[in-house]
N, C-alpha and C positions, 0 to 999 in steps of 0.2 A: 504493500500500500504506500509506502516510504517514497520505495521508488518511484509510484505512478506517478506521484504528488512535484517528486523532482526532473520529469521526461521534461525532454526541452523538443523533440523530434518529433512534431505529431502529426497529423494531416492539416490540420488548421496552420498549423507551423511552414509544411512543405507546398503550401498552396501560397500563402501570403509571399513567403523567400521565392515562388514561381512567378509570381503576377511581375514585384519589382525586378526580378533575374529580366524576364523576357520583356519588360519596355528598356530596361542601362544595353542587349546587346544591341536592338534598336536604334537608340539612340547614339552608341559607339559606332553600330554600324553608317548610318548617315552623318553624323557629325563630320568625320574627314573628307566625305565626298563636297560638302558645302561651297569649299575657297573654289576649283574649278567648274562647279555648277552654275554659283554666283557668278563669276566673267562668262562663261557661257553667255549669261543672258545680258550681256554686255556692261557688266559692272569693276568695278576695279577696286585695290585691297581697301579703301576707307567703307567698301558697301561689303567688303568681305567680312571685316569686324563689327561692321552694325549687324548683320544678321549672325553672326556665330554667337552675339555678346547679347542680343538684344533679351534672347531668353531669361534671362538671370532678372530683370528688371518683374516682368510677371512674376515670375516664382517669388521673388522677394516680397511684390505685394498680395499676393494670396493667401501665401501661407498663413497668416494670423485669423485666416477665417476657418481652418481646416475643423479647430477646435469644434466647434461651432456648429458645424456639417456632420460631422463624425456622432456627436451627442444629439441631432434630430434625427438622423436617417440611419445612423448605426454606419462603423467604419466600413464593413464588407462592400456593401452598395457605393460609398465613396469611390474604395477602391476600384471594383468593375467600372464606374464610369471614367473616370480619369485614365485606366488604362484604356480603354474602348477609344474615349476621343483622341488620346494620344497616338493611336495606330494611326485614326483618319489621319491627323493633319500630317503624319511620316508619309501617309501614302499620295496627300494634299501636294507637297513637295513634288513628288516625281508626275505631277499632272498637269503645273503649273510654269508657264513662262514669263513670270511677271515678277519681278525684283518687290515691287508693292505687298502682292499676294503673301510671297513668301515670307516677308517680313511680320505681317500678321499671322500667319501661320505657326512661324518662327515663336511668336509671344504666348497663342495657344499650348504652343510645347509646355515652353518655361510655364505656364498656369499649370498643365498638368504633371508635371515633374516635382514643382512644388507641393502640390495636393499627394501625389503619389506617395511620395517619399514620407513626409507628415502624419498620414492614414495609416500607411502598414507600419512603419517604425515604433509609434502610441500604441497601437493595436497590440503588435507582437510583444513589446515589453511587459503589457498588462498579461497576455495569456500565458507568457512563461514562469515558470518558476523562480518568487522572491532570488534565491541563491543563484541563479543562473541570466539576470537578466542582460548584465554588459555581454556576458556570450553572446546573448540573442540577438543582441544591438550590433555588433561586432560583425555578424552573418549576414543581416541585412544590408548593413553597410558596406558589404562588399561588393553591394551590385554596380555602382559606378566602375570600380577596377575589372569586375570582371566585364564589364561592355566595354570598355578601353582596350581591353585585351584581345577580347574576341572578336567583336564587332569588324575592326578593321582585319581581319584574317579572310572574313570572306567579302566583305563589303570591296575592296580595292581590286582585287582581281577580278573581280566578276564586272566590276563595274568596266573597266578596260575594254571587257568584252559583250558587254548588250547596254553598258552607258549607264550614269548615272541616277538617272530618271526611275530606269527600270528596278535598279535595285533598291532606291526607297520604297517602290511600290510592294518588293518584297519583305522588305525590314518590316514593314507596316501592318504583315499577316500575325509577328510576333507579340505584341505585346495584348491583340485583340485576342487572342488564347491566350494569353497570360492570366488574362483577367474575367475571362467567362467562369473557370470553376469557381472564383471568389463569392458568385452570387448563391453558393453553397453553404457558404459558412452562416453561424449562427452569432449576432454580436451576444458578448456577454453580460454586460456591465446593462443597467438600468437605461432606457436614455432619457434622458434630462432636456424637456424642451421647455422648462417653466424656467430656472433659473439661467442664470447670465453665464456663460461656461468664457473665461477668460482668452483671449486671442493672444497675447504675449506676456510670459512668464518673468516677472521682474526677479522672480526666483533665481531662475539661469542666465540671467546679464552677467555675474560675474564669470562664467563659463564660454558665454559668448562672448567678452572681451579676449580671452584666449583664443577660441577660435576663430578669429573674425581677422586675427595676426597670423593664425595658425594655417590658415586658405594662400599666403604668399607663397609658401613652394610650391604649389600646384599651380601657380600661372608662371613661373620660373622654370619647371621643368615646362610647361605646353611652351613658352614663348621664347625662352631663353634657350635651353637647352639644345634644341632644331640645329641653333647656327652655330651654337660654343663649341660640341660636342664633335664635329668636323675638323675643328683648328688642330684639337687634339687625334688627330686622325681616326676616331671613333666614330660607327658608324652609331648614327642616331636611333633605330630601332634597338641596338643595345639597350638601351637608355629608359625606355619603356617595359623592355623585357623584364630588365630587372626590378624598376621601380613596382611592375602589376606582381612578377612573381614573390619578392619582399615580400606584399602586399597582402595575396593571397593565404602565401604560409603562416604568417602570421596571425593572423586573423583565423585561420582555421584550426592553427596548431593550438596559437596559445590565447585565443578571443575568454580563456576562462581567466584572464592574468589581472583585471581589476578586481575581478570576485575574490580572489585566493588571495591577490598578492598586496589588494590595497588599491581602490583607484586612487584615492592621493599620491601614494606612491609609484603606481604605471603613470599618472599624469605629470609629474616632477621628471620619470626616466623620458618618458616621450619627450618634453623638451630638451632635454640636454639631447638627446639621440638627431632633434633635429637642427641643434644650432650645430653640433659639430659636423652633420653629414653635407650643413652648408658651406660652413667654413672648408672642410675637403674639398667641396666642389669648386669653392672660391682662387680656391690656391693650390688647385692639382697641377702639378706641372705633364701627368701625360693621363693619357686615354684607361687604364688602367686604376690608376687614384682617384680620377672622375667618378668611375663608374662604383668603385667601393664608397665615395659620399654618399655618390645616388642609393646605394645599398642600406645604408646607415641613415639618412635624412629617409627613406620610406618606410624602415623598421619602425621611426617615430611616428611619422605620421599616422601607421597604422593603429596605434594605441592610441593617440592622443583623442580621438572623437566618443571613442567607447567608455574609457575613464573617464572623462569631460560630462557625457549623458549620465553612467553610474551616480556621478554626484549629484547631479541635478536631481534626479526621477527618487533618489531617497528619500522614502517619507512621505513621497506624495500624497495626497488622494488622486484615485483614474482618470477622475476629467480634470485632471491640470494638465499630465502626460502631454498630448497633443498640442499645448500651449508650451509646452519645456518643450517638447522635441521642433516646435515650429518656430522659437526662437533662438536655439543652436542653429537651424539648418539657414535661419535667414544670416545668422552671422555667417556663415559660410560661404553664401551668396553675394556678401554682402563685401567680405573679405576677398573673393574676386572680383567684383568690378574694379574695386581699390588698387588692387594689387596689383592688376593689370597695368592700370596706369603708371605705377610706382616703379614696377621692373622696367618698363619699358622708358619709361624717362630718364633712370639712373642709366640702362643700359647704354638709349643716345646719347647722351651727356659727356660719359664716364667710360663706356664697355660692360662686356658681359659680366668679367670680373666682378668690377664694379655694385653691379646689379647683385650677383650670386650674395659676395658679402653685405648689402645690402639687406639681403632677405636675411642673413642669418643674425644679423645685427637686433632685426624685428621679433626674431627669434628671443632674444635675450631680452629684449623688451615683455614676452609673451610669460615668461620664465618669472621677470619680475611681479606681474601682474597676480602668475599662477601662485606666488609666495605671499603676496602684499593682500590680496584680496580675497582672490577665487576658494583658497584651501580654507582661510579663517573664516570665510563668511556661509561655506557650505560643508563645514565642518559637522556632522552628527554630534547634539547636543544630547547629554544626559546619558 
């Protein structure tokens, strides 16, 4: 009985890690077809970053409604819709030759990426078990790296060969069976359509201040990395290799490591893991020392979101959940549009160098924040 109480693997478990698996390969898969898509339809790189970047703009302002949606309609139903509409607008992309279209299309995404993410993330914390929740959070959150990963595997070649267009229309069959079984599930928790269910969690600001620094090496590695990684005669798919496979192991091996080991304490090792894997990257003199930063700065970054949630979600009551998890993920969103800027300005300014230490500087600013603030203020009382 012990055990049943502690399963973390269940069918509600392996539906919901289904829905968000099958829109991140989607979404991995089309994302890199974009830059040559976009000039196709006669656009050039400033329309190439308003429609890659435009997403993040929706998703950031949605999210604080998820709360909200999830406690009148029950998460499951959120879920199947947002991955449902998510397919069209992927499949909306390869049907479309209008720079405008796409651009709204584009904002549709980021709405349901935001909702997506928000729904099942709340959801599954609440149905797993107290002792095993950072795991849970830890599996979910894998779905980005695995669509980064795999997305581009069949998405690029295939596109070579019957074109871009076509292969969003395929991407777009994925997430719309991702999210069919969802309508399966049963929500659990009461739902609450009289009282005021909160849209952002003043609770997890000082975790979102971590996070929101902690989103700079992931526009470092998309933007930076491409051009740096060549000087040292490294081939840039390295680079990703290893930052998804890190990533992966991690996360799967040892996603039980804030339960066991202390999220205060994974949340302290993931920052130092990532100011040092920047600073490596900063001042690698060849293609070999690079690619060990990038091993070491993605070891962090893999704990750093799961420990950062653990804190948060302690103690809750269930309808906060959705407001703590939708205010981490908009710092995170929120931490890339930023950051974008940031690298890329130090980068022309200064160089990549530049830029890499930079980021790890931001790091130690993250560090100070996570000592100053974050640990003392979401400390377990009593």
């Amino acid at each position: 009985m012990a055990r049943d109480k502690d399963r973390l693997i269940t069918r509600e478990f392996l539906t919901l890690v289904g829905a968000a698996f099958s829109y991140f390969i989607a979404y991995g898969a089309t994302t890199p077809l974009l830059p040559a898509y976009v000039k196709g339809m006669g656009g050039n790189d400033l329309a190439v970053g308003i429609i890659v970047g435009i997403m993040a703009a929706a998703s950031i302002a949605l999210r604080p409604l998820v709360g909200g949606w999830t406690a009148r309609w029950g998460a499951p139903k959120v879920i199947m819709v947002a991955g449902i509409v998510s397919g069209l607008t992927f499949a909306g992309y390869g049907l479309t030759d209008n720079l405008w279209v796409l651009g709204l299309l584009r904002l549709v995404t980021g709405a349901c990426h935001g909702v997506l993410m928000v729904a099942v993330i709340s959801h599954l914390t609440l149905q797993a078990p107290p002792s095993r929740q950072s795991e849970a959070a830890s599996y979910i959150s894998l779905g980005p790296y695995l669509g980064t990963a795999l997305g581009p595997l069949f998405s690029l070649p295939l596109a070579a060969v019957i074109g871009e267009g076509r292969v969003m229309l395929l991407a777009a069959v994925l997430p719309i069976l991702g999210a069919i079984p969802v309508a399966g599930l049963r929500y659990r928790h009461i739902r609450d359509t009289g009282s005021k269910v909160p849209k952002v969690s003043l609770r997890a600001l000082p975790a979102a201040l971590v996070l929101t620094l902690g989103a700079t090496p992931i526009m470092a590695l998309n933007a930076i990395m491409p051009q740096f990684a060549p000087e040292l005669a490294l081939p840039t798919e390295w680079i990703f290799l290893t930052y998804s496979g890190v990533m992966l192991a991690i996360r799967l091996g040892l996603g039980w490591l804030p339960d066991r080991f202390g999220a205060e304490r994974t949340a302290v090792l993931a920052g130092v893991l990532i100011v040092v894997g920047m600073a490596v990257c900063a001042f690698a003199p060849n293609g070999a020392l690079l690619l060990l930063g990038v091993a070491v700065l993605s070891a962090g970054m893999s704990m750093q979101y799961p420990s950062l949630l653990t804190m948060a979600v302690r103690n809750t009551e269930p309808r906060e959940r959705a407001a703590i998890v939708a205010t981490l993920t908009m710092a995170l969103d929120f931490g890339l549009l930023v950051g974008g800027f940031f690298v890329g300005g130090v980068a022309d300014a200064y160089g990549y160098r530049a830029s890499l230490a930079g980021v790890a500087v931001l790091g130690v600013g993250a560090l100070l924040i996570l000592f100053l603030v974050t640990i003392p203020r979401m400390r377990p009382r009593g």
